[in-house]
MIVO-37112 format. One record per residue (C-alpha): x, y, z. Coordinates in nm, 4 decimals. Example, Ala and Ser with C-alpha at 12.3 -4.5 7.8 and 13.67 -1.06 7.14 Angstrom:
<nodes>
node east = 1.2300&north = -0.4500&up = 0.7800
node east = 1.3670&north = -0.1060&up = 0.7140
</nodes>
This chain:
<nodes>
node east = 9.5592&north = 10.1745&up = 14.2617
node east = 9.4225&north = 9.8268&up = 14.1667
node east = 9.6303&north = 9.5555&up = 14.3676
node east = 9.7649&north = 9.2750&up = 14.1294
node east = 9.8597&north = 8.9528&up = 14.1569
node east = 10.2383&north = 9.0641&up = 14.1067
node east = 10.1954&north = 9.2723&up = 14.4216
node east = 10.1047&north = 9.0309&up = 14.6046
node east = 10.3873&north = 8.7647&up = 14.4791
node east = 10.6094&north = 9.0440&up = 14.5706
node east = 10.4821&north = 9.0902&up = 14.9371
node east = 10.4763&north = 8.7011&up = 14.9960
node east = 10.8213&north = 8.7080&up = 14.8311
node east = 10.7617&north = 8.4395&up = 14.5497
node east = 10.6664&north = 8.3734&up = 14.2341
node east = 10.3122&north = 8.4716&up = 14.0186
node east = 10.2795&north = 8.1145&up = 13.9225
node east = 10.3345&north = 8.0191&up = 14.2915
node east = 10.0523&north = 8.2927&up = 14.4256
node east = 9.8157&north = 8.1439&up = 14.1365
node east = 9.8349&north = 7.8343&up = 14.2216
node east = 9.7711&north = 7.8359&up = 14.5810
node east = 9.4736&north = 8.0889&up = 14.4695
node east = 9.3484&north = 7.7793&up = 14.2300
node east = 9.3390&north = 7.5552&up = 14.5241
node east = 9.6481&north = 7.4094&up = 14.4175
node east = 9.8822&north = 7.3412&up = 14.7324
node east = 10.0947&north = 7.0559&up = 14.5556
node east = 10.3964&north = 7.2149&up = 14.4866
node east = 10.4069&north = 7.4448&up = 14.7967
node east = 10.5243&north = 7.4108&up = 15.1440
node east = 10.3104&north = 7.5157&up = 15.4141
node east = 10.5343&north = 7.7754&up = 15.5175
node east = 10.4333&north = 7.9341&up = 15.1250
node east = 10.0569&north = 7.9313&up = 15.1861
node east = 10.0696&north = 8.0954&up = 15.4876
node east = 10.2917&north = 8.3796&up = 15.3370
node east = 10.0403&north = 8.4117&up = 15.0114
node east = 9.7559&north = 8.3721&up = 15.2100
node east = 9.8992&north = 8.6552&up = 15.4499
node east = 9.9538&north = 8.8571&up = 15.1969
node east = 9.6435&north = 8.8602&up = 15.0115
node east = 9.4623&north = 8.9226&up = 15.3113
node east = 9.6784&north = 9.2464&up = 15.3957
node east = 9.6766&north = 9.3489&up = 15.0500
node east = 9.2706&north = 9.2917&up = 15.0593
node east = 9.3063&north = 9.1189&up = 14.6691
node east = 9.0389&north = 9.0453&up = 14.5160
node east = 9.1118&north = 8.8741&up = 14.1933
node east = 8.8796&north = 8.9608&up = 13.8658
node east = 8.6583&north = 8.6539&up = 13.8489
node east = 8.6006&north = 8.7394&up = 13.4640
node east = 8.9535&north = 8.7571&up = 13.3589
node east = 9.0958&north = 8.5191&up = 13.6157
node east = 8.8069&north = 8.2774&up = 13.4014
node east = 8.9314&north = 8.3848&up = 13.0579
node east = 9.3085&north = 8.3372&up = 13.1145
node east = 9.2516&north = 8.0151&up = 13.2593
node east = 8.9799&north = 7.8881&up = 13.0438
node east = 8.8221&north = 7.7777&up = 13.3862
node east = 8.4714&north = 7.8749&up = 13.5559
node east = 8.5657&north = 7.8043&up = 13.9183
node east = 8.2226&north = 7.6625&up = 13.8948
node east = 8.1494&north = 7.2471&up = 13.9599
node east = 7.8555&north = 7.1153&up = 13.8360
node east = 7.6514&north = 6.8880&up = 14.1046
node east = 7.3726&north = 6.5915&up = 13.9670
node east = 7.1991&north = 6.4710&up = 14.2384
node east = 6.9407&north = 6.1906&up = 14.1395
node east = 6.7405&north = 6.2408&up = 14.4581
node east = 6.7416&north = 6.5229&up = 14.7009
node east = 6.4649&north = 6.4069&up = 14.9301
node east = 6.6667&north = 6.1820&up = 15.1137
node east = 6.7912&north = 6.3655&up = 15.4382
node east = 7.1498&north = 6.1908&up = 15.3457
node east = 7.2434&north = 6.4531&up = 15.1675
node east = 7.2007&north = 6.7293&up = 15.3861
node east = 7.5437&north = 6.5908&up = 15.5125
node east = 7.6815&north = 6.5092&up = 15.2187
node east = 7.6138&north = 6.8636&up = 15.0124
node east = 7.7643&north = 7.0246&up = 15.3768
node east = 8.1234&north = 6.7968&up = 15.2583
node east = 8.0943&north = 6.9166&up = 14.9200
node east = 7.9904&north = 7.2869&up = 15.0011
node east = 8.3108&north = 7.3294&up = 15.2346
node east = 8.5623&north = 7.1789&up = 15.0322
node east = 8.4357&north = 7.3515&up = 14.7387
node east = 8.4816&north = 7.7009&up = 14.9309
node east = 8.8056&north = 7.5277&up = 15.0643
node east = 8.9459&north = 7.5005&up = 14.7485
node east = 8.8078&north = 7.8463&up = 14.5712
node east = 8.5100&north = 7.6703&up = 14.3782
node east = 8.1385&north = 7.7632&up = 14.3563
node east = 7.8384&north = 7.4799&up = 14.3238
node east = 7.5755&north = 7.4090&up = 14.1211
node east = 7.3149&north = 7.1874&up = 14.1978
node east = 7.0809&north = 6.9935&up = 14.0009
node east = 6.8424&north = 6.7172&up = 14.0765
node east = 6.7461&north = 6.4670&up = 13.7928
node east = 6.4738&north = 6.3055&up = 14.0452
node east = 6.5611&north = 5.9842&up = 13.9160
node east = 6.5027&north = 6.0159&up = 13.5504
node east = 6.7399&north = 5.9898&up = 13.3064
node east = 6.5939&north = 6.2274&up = 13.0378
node east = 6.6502&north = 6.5053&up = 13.2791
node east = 6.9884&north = 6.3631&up = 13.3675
node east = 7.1115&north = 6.4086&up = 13.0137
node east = 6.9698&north = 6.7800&up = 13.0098
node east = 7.1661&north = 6.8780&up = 13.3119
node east = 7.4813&north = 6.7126&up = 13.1990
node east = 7.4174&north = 6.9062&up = 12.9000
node east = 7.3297&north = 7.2564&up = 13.0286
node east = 7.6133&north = 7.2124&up = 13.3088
node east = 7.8736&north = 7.1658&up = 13.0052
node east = 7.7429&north = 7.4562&up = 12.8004
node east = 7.7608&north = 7.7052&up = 13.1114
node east = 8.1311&north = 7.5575&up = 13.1098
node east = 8.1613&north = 7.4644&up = 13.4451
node east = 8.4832&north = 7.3044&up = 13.5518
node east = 8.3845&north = 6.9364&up = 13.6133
node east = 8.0687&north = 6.7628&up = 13.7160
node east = 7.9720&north = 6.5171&up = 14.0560
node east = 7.7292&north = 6.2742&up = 13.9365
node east = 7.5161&north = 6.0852&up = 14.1489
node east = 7.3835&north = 5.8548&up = 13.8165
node east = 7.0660&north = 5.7461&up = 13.7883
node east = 7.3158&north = 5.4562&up = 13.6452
node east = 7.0359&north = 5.4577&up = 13.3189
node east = 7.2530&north = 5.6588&up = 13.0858
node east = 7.6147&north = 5.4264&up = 13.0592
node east = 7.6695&north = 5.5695&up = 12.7032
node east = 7.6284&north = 5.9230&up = 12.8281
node east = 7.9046&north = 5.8059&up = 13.0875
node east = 8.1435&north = 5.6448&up = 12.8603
node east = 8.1097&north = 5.9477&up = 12.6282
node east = 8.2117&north = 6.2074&up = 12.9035
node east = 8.5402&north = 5.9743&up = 13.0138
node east = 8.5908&north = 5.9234&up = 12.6654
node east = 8.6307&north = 6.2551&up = 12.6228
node east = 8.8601&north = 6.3079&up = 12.9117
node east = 8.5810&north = 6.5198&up = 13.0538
node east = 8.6478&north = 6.5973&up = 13.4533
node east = 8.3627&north = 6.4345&up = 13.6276
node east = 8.3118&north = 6.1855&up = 13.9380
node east = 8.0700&north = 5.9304&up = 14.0347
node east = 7.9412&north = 6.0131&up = 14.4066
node east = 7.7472&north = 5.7041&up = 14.6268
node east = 7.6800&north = 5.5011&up = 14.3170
node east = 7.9524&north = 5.2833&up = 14.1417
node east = 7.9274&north = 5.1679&up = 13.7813
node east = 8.2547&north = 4.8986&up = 13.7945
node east = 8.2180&north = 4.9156&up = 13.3797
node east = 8.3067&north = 5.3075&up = 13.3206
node east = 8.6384&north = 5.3627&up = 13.3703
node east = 8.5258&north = 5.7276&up = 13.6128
node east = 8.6646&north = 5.8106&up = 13.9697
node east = 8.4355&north = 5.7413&up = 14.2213
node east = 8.3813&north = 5.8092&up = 14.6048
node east = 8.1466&north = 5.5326&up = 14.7543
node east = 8.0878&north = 5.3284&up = 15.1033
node east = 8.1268&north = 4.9662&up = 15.1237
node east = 7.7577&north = 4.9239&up = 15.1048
node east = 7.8537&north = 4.5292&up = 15.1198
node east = 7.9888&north = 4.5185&up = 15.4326
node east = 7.7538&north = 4.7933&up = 15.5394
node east = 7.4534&north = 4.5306&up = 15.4785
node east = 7.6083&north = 4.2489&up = 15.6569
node east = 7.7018&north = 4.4601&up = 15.9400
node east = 7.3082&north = 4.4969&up = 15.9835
node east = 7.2080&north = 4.1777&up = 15.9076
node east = 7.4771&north = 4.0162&up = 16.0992
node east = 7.3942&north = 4.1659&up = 16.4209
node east = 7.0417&north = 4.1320&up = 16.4174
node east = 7.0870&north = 3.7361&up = 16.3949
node east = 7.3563&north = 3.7974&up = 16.6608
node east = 7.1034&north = 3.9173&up = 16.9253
node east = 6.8528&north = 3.5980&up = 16.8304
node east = 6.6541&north = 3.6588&up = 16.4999
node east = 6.6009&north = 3.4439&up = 16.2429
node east = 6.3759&north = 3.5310&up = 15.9966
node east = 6.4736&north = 3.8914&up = 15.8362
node east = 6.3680&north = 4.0232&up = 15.5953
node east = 6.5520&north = 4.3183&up = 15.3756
node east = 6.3173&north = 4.5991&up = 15.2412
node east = 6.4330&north = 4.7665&up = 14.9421
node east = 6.3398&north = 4.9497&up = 14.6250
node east = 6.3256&north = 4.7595&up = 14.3227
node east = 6.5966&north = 4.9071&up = 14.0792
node east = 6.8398&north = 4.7091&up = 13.9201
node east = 7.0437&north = 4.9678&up = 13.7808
node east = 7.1209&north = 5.1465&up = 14.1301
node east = 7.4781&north = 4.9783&up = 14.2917
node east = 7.3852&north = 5.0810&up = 14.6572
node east = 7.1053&north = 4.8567&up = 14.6774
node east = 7.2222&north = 4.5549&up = 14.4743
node east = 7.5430&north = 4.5793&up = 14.7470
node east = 7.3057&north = 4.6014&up = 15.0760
node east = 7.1248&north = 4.3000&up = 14.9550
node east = 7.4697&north = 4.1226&up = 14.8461
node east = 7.5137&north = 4.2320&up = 15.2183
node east = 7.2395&north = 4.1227&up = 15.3329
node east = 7.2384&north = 3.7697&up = 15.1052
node east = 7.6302&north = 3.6929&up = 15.2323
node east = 7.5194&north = 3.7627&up = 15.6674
node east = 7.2254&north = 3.4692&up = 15.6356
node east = 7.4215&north = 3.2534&up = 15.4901
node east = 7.7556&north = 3.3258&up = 15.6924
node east = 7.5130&north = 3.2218&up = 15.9980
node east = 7.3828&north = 2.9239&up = 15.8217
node east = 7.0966&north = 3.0098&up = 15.6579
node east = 6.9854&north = 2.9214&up = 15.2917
node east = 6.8594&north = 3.0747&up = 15.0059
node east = 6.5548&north = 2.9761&up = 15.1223
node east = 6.5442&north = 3.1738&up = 15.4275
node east = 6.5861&north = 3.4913&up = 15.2091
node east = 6.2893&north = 3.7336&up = 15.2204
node east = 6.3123&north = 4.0435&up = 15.0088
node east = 6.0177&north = 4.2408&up = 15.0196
node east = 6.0502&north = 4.4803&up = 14.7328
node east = 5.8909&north = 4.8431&up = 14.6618
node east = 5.8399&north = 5.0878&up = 14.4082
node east = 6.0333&north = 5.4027&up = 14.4942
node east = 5.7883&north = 5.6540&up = 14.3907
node east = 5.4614&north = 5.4429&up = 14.4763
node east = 5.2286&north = 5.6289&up = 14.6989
node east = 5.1614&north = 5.2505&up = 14.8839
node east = 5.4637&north = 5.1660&up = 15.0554
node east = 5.3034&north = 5.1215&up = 15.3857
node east = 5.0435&north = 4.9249&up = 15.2825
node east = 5.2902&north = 4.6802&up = 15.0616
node east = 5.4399&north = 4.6300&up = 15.3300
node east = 5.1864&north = 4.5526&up = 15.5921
node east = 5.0887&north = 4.2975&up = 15.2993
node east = 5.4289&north = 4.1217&up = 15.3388
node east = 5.4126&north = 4.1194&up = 15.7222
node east = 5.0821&north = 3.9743&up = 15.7121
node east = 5.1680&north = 3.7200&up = 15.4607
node east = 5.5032&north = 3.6446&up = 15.6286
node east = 5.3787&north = 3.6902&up = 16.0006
node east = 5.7065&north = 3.4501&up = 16.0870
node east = 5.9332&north = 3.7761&up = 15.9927
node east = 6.1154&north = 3.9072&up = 16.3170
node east = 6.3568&north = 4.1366&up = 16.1840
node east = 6.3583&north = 4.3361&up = 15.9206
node east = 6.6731&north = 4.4976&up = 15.7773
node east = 6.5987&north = 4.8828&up = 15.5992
node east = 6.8323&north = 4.9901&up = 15.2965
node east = 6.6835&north = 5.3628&up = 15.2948
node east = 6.6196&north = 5.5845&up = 15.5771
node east = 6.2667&north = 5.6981&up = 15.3855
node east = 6.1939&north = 5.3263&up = 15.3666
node east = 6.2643&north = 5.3288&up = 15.7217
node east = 5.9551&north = 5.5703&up = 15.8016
node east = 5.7600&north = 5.3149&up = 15.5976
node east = 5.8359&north = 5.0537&up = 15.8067
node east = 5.7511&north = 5.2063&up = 16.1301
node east = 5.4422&north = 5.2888&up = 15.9896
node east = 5.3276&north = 4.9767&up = 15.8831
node east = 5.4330&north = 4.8068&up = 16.2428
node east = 5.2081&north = 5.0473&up = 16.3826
node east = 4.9244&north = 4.9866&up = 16.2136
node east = 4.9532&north = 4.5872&up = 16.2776
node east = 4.9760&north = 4.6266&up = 16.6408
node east = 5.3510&north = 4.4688&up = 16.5992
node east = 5.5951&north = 4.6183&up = 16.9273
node east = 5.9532&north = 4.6900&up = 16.8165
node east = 6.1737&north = 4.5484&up = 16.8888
node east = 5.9985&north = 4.2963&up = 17.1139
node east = 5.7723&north = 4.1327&up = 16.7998
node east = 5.9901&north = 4.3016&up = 16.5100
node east = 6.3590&north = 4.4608&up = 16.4901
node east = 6.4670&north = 4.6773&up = 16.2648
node east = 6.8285&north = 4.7828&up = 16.1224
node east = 6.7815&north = 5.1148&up = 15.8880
node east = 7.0521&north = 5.2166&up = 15.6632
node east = 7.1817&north = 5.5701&up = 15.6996
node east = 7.2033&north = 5.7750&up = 16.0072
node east = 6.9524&north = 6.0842&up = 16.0413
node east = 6.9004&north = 6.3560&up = 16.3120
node east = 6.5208&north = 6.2347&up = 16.4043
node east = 6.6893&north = 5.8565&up = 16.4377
node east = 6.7717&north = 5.8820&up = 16.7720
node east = 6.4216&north = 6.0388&up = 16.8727
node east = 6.1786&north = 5.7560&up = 16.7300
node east = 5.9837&north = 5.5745&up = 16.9709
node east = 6.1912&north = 5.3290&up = 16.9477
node east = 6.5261&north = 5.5079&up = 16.8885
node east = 6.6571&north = 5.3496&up = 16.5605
node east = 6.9566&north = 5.1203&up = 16.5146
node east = 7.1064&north = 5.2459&up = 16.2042
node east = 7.4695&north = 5.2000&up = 15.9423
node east = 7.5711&north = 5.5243&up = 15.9476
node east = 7.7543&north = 5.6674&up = 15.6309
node east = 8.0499&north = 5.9579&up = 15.6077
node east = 7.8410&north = 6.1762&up = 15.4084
node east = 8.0160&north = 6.4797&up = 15.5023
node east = 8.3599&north = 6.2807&up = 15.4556
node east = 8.2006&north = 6.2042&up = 15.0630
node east = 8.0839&north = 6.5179&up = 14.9659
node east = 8.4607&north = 6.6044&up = 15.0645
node east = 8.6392&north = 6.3613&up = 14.8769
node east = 8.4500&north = 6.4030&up = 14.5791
node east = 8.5375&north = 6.7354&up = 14.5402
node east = 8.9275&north = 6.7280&up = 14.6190
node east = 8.8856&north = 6.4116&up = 14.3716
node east = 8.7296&north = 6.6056&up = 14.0777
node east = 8.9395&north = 6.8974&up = 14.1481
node east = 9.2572&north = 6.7114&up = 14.1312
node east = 9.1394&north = 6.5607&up = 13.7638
node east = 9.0746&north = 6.9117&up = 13.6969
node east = 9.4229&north = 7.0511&up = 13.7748
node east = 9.5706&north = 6.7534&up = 13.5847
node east = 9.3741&north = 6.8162&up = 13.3012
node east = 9.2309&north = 6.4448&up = 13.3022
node east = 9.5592&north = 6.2746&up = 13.2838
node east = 9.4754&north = 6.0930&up = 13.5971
node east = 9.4177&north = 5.7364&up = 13.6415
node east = 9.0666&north = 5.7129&up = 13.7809
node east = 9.0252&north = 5.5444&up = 14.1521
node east = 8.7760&north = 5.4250&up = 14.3425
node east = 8.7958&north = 5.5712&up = 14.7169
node east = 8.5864&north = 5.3296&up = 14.9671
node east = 8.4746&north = 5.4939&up = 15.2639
node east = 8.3860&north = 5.2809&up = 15.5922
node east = 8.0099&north = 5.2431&up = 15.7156
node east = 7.9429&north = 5.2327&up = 16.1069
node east = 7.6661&north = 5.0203&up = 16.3337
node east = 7.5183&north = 5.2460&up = 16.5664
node east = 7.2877&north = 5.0658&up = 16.7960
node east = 6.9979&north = 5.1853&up = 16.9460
node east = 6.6414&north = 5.0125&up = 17.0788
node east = 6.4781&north = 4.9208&up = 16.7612
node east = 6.7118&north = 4.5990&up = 16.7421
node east = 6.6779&north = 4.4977&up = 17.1173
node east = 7.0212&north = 4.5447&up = 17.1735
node east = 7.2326&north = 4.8015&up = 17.4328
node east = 7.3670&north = 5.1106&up = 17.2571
node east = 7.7685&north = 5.0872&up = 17.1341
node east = 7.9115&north = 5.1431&up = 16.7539
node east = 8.1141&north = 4.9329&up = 16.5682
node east = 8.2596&north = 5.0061&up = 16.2628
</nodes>
């Protein structure tokens, strides 16, 4: 015979409410002491709950939606690890879709991903679509903002403190004797990360006694085939630069590049700070310093996040959880190796 949730209430000794709840992921209301009994004996009972109906009675999908705006960056290999576990954790499936940065396509998966009736969406916003976004939490809709922060949309959000994250950087390379940096970025005024590393970036030269003049922001275009060669323009036009601080690990590449093909020795003639740990940092010639962020820590608070305004059917005020970057120093700065956070 079929086992039933009722048989397995009965073998854990508690309640059918109880047993679907813990099923759902939700562990509020029960002691640990309950899990482990329901848990127990589900696994003895071998139940296997009917996806189909479970979905039907609970007018849920088990299914999140994911919106990634750019899944080139190694970052979020980590960060989709976070949100893959918890999700499994917490008896959810994931869908994944990449917008590459446009907004057109944005709006189509947002769409599509709320027609297949999945649960609740994590957004990584191109940040080009804020009446899309006020719509959704107008709407009470379940969804959360992942690595970029729009302060004007009243949505959860899990982010780093990309400000402190940029002066971190910036601070240390003018601790260990340079004085002209430079920050390399993408020019985007709608994305949050990179308007905070340069508010990073801005508040270190200045905290060290440096001016507005002394800023140099040498600015690229994210899809641009030419980044090298932009920059090699700047370095050549700005041979005083002796630092240069990296808000992108693929910018990062760019930059080593370009030093290469000028003949300029890192860190000796120019030091570098990159944002965002990777696996192949460590193994440049020379190793990079980099701010390394809790990817798989995000990917794993979005999810409880978005699953919690799930359970609560929206009712929840949203919050804004700030996760911690980390220095981890290597050659490419001229400094020993240690990690502050």
């Amino acid at each position: 015979m079929k086992v039933t949730i009722a048989d397995v209430a009965k073998r854990a000794q508690v309640s059918k409410t109880t047993v679907s709840r813990i099923l759902n992921g939700n562990y509020a209301h029960a002691s640990e002491e309950t899990i482990r009994k329901v848990l127990q004996a589900v696994e003895e009972l071998n139940y296997s709950p009917n996806a189909l109906a479970k979905g039907l009675k609970s007018m849920r999908t088990h299914v999140i939606g994911l919106v990634l705006s750019n899944l080139k960056n190694p970052f979020w290999t980590t960060v989709l690890e976070g949100l893959e576990d918890t999700c499994r954790d917490l008896g959810y499936h994931l869908m994944i879709c990449n917008s590459n940065e446009d907004p057109d396509m944005e709006e189509k998966y947002l769409k599509d991903l709320r027609d297949r009736q999945v649960d609740g969406i994590i957004l990584h916003p191109t940040c080009k679509n804020p009446k899309l976004y006020e719509r959704l939490a107008e709407q009470r809709y379940p969804f959360v903002f992942i690595n970029r922060r729009m302060p004007d949309i009243r949505v959860s959000s899990v982010v780093v403190d990309n400000i402190k994250g940029g002066f971190i950087a910036v601070n240390h390379l003018i601790r260990y004797g340079r004085r002209k940096v430079a920050i390399c970025m993408y020019r985007n005024e709608f994305v949050s990360t990179w308007k905070d590393r340069l508010e990073g970036y801005k508040k270190a030269m200045l905290a060290n006694g440096m001016t507005e003049d002394d800023f140099i922001m040498i600015e690229l275009e994210q899809h641009a085939d030419n980044q090298q060669e932009a920059i090699m323009r700047q370095l050549k036009k700005r041979p005083e630069i002796d630092a240069i601080f990296s808000t992108n690990n693929m910018i990062t590449l760019e930059v080593i590049g370009a030093a290469r093909e000028l003949g300029l020795s890192m860190p000796e003639q120019l030091a570098l700070v990159s944002y965002d740990e990777t696996v192949w940092a460590k193994y440049l010639d020379p190793p990079v310093t980099t701010i390394r962020q809790p990817g798989y820590k995000m990917g794993q608070t979005a999810v409880q996040t978005l699953v919690d305004r799930i359970l609560s059917g929206g009712d929840e005020e949203p919050t804004v959880v700030m996760l911690e970057p980390e220095l981890i120093v290597r050659a490419s700065c001229g400094a020993m190796s240690f990690h502050i956070s």
